[in-house]
matplotlib code that plots the C-alpha trace (Angstrom):
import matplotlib.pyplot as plt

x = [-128.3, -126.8, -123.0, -124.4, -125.8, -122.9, -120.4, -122.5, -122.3, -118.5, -118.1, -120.1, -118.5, -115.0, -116.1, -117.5, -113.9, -111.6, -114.3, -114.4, -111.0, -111.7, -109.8, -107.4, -106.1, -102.6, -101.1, -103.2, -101.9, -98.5, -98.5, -100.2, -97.1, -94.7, -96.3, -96.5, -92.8, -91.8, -94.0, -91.9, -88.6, -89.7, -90.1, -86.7, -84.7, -87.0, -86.4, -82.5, -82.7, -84.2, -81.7, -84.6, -83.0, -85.6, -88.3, -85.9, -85.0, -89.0, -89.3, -86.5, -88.0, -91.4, -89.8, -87.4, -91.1, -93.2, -90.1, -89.7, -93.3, -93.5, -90.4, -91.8, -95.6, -93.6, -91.1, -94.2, -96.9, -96.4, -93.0, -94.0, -97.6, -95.2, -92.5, -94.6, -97.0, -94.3, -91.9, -88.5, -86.5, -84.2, -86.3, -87.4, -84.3, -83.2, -86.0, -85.1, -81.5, -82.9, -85.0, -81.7, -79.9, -82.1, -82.5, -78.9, -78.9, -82.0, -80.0, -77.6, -79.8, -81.5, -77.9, -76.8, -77.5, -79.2, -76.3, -73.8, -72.2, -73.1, -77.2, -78.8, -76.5, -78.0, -81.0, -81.1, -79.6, -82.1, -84.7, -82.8, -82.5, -86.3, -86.9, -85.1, -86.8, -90.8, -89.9, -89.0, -91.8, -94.1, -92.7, -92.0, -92.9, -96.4, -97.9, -95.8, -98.3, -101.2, -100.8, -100.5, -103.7, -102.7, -105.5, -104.2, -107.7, -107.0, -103.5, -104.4, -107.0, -103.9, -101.3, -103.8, -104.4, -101.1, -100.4, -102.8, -100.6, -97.3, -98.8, -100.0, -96.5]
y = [16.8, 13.5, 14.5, 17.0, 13.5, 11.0, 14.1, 14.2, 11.1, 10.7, 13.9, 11.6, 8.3, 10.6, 12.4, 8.3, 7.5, 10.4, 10.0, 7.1, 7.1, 9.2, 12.3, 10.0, 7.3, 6.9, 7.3, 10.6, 11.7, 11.5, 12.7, 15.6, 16.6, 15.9, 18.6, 20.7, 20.5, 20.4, 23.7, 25.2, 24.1, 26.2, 29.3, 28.8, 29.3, 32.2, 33.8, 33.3, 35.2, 37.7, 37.3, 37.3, 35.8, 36.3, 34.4, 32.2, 31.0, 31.1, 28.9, 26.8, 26.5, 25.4, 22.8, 21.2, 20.7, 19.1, 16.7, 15.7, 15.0, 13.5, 11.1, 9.8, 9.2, 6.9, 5.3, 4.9, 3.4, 3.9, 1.9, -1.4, -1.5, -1.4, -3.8, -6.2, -5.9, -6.0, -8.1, -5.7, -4.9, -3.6, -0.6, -0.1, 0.1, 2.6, 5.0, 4.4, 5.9, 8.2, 9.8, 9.0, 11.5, 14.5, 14.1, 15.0, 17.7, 18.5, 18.7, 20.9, 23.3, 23.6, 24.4, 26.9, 30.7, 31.7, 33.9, 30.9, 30.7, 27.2, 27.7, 28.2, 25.2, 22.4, 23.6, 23.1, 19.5, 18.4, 19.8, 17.3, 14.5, 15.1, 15.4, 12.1, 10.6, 11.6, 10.4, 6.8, 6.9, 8.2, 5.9, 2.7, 2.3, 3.4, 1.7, -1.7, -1.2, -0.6, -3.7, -5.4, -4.2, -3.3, -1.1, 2.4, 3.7, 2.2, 3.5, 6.5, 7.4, 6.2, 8.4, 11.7, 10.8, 10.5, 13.6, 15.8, 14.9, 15.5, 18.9, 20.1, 19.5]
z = [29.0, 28.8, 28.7, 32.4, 34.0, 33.6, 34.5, 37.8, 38.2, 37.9, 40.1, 42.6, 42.2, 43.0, 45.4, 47.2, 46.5, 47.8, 51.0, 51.9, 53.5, 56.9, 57.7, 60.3, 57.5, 58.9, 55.5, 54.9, 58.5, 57.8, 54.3, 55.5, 57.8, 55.1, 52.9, 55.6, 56.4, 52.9, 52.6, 55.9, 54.0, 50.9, 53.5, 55.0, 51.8, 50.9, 54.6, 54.1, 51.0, 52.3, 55.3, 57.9, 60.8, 63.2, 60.5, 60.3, 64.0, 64.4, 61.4, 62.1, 65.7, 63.8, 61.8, 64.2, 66.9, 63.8, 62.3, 66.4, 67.0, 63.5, 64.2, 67.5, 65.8, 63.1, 65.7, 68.4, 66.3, 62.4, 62.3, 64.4, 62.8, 59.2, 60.4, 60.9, 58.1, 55.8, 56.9, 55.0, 57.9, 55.9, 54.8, 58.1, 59.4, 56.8, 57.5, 61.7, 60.8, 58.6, 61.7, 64.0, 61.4, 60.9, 65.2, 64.9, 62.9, 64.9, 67.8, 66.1, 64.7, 68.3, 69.9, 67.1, 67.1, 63.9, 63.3, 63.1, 59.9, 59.5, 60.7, 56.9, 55.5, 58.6, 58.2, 54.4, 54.8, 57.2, 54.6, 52.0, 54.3, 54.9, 51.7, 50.8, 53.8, 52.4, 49.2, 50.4, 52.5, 50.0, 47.5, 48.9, 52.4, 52.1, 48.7, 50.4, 53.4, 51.8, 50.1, 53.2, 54.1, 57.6, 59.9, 58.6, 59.9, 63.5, 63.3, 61.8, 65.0, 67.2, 65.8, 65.7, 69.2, 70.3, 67.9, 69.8, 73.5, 72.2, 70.5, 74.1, 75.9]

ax = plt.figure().add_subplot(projection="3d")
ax.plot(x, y, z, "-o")
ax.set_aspect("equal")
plt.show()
């Protein structure tokens, strides 16, 4: 009996823990999109295999709308909020031309037919620029902010409120 009450009570303590960060945490927010667009990445290359160009060019279309409305979320709110807090400009203005360079290739991909030789390869770089991108983020940007102990709840309700207006248009 003893072993079942202190598990319980771990399970509880956790479950306080994991909790008591609310659903629109900026940092939970954006890592949630990153998974999802890593996730749509994964499903490109297995569409291409399959050569599935009309999954693809619907999935391309897919990743191209979140990594746009993701972008402007960081460069509207999650970006100054960081700058500031943190005080590394240098970071920040890596990850700014990072976002510069898969609008690019955005760009690109939006103005190619998905029967262009060269569709599957800009697809799969943006995915590794992205990739790259979420890791710094992930890595270095994020624990960096936390430790600055900025609002991330306040910008978290900003950026899934902004989030929901760019979704509608």
């Amino acid at each position: 009996m003893p072993t079942t009450q202190s598990a319980t009570t771990r399970k509880t303590a956790a479950h306080r823990t994991t909790t008591s960060k609310s659903k629109n945490e900026a940092i939970k927010l954006l890592t949630a999109d990153h998974a999802k667009v890593k996730k749509m990445f994964k499903e490109f290359e297995k569409l291409c295999k399959k050569n599935d160009e009309g999954g693809k060019e619907e999935l391309a279309v897919q990743i191209c709308r979140e990594l746009t409305i993701h972008a402007q979320l960081e460069e509207e709110i999650f970006y100054p909020a960081a700058r500031e807090a943190i005080d590394d400009d240098d970071l920040m203005n890596e990850a700014v031309v990072e976002h510069t360079a898969a609008k690019d290739l955005i760009a690109q991909i939006q103005s190619m037919d998905v029967s262009d030789p060269m569709y599957n390869a800009t697809v799969t770089v943006l995915g590794e620029y992205v990739n790259h991108h979420i890791e710094e983020e992930q890595n270095v940007i994020f624990p960096k902010v936390q430790k600055a102990k900025m609002d991330l709840e306040e910008i978290g309700s900003q950026i899934a409120e902004r989030k929901e207006i760019l979704m509608e248009e």
